[in-house]
C-alpha positions in Angstrom: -64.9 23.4 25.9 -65.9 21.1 23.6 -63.4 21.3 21.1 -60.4 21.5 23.8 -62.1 18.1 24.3 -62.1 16.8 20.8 -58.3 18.7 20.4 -57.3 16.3 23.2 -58.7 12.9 22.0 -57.3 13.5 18.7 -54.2 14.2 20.5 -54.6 10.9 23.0 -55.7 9.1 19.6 -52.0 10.4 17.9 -50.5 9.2 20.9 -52.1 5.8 21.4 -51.0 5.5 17.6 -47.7 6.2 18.2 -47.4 4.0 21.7 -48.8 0.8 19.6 -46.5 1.3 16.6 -44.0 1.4 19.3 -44.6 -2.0 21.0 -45.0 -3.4 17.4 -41.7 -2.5 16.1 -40.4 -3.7 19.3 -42.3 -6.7 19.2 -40.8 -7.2 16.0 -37.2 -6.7 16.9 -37.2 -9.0 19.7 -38.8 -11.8 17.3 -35.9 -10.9 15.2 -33.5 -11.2 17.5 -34.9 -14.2 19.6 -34.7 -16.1 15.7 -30.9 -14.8 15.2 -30.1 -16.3 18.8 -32.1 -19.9 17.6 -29.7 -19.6 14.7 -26.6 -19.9 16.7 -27.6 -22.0 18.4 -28.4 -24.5 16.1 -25.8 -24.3 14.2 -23.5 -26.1 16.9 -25.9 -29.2 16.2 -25.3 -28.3 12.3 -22.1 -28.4 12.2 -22.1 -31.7 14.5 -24.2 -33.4 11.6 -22.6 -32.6 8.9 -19.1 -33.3 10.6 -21.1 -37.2 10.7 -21.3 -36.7 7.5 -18.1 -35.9 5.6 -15.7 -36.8 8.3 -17.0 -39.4 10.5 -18.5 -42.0 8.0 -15.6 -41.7 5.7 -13.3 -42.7 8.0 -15.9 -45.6 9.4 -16.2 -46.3 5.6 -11.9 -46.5 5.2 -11.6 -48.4 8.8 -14.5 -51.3 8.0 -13.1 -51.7 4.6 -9.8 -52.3 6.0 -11.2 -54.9 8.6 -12.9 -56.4 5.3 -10.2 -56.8 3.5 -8.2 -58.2 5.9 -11.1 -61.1 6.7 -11.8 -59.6 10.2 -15.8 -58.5 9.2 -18.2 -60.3 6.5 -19.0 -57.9 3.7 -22.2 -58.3 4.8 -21.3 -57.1 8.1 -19.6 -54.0 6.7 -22.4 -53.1 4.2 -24.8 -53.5 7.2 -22.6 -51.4 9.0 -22.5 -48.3 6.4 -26.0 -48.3 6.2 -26.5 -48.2 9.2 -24.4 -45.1 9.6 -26.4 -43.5 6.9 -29.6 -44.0 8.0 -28.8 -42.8 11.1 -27.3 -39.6 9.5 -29.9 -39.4 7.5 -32.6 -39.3 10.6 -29.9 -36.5 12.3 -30.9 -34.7 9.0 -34.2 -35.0 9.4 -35.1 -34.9 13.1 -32.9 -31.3 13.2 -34.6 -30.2 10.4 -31.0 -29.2 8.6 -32.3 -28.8 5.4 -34.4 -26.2 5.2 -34.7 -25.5 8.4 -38.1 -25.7 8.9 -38.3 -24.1 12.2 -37.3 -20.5 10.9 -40.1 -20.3 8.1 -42.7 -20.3 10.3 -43.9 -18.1 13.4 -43.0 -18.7 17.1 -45.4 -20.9 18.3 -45.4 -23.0 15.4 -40.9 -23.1 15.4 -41.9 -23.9 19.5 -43.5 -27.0 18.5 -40.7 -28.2 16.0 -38.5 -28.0 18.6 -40.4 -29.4 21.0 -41.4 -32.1 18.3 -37.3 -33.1 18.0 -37.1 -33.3 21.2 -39.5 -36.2 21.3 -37.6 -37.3 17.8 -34.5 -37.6 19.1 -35.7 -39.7 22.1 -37.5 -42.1 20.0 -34.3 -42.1 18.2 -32.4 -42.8 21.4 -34.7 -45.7 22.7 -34.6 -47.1 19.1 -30.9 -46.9 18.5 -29.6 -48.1 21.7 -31.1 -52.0 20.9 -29.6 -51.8 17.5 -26.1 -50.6 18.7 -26.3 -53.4 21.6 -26.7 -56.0 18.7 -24.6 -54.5 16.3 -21.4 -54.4 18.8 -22.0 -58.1 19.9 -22.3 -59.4 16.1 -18.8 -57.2 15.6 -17.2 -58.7 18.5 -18.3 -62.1 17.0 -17.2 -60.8 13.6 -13.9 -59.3 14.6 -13.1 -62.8 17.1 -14.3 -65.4 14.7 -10.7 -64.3 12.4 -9.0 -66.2 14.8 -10.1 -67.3 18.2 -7.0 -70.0 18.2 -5.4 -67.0 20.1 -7.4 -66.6 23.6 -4.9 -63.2 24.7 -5.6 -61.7 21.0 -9.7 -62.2 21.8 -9.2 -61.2 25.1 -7.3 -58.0 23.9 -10.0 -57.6 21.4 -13.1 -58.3 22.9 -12.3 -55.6 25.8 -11.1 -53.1 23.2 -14.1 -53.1 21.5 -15.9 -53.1 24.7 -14.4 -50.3 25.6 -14.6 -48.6 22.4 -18.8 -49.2 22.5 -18.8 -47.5 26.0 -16.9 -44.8 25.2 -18.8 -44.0 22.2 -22.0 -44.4 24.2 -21.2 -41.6 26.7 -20.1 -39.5 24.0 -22.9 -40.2 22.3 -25.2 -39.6 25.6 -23.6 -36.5 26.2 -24.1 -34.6 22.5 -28.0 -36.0 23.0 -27.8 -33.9 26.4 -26.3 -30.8 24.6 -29.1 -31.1 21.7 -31.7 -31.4 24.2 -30.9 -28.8 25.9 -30.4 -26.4 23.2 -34.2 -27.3 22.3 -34.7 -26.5 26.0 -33.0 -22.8 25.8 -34.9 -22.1 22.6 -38.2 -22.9 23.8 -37.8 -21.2 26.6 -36.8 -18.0 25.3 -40.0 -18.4 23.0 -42.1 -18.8 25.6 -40.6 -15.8 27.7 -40.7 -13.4 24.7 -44.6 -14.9 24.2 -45.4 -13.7 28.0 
């Protein structure tokens, strides 16, 4: 009797064994898998960056140097302008953690609170940037109209172009901040639901 009885805990002990090496390979797989899904989905907001980058400030960089040279914009106004672009690309770069990428060297819980950490980034970005882009479009609309106000249709034609222009960029902008956010969202959640 009694060694049917150690014959079955050695045999519930096997088992047991077997059941936690189970949930720990499986543990380990969804971990993996959850981190290939934050991947892909990141790399939307990687590629959006580094489109900024190569594409989008060039051709800022070509387009203000053209209004410079043509006496439209200061080339203190256009310098102010580029750096402004790069700083801003260069806080996309950081905030997103694209170089890196911090939030896949280190566990769940801790890639949870980088994400939820940008999240707060990007707002403080938002709140900061908006001000900056109010007073930058004003002193380009003074720029732009102080070539020749002589012409009151030519202002008029310019001044609601570039209003138009600073709308349009804001909702785009508004709208790529949504998509970031909630791909932050997603992420965290699927960390916490793998965590339950």
């Amino acid at each position: 009797m009694e060694k049917n009885n150690i014959n079955d805990m050695d045999e519930l002990r096997q088992q047991f064994a077997i059941l936690t090496e189970k949930i720990k390979s499986q543990q380990i797989n969804n971990e993996r898998l959850l981190r290939t899904v934050m991947q892909n989905k990141m790399k939307w907001i990687d590629k959006y960056i580094y489109i900024k980058l190569f594409l989008l400030m060039p051709l800022l960089a070509l387009m203000f140097l053209y209004f410079y040279q043509t006496g439209k914009v200061s080339l203190y106004f256009y310098i102010t302008t580029m750096l402004l672009v790069a700083v801003e690309i260069g806080f996309d770069f950081f905030i997103n953690k694209v170089l890196g990428k911090g939030w896949l060297k280190h566990d769940l819980l801790t890639s949870r609170q980088i994400f939820v950490k940008m999240k707060k980034n990007r707002i403080n970005q938002m709140v900061v940037g908006i001000p900056i882009c109010i007073v930058w479009a004003s002193i380009f609309l003074l720029e732009f109209l102080s070539y020749d106000l002589s012409d009151r249709a030519y202002a008029i034609i310019i001044g609601t172009g570039i209003g138009i222009g600073c709308l349009v960029g804001s909702g785009i902008a508004f709208l790529i901040f949504r998509k970031m956010q909630r791909i932050n969202d997603e992420i965290i959640k699927e960390i916490d639901h793998l965590k339950e």
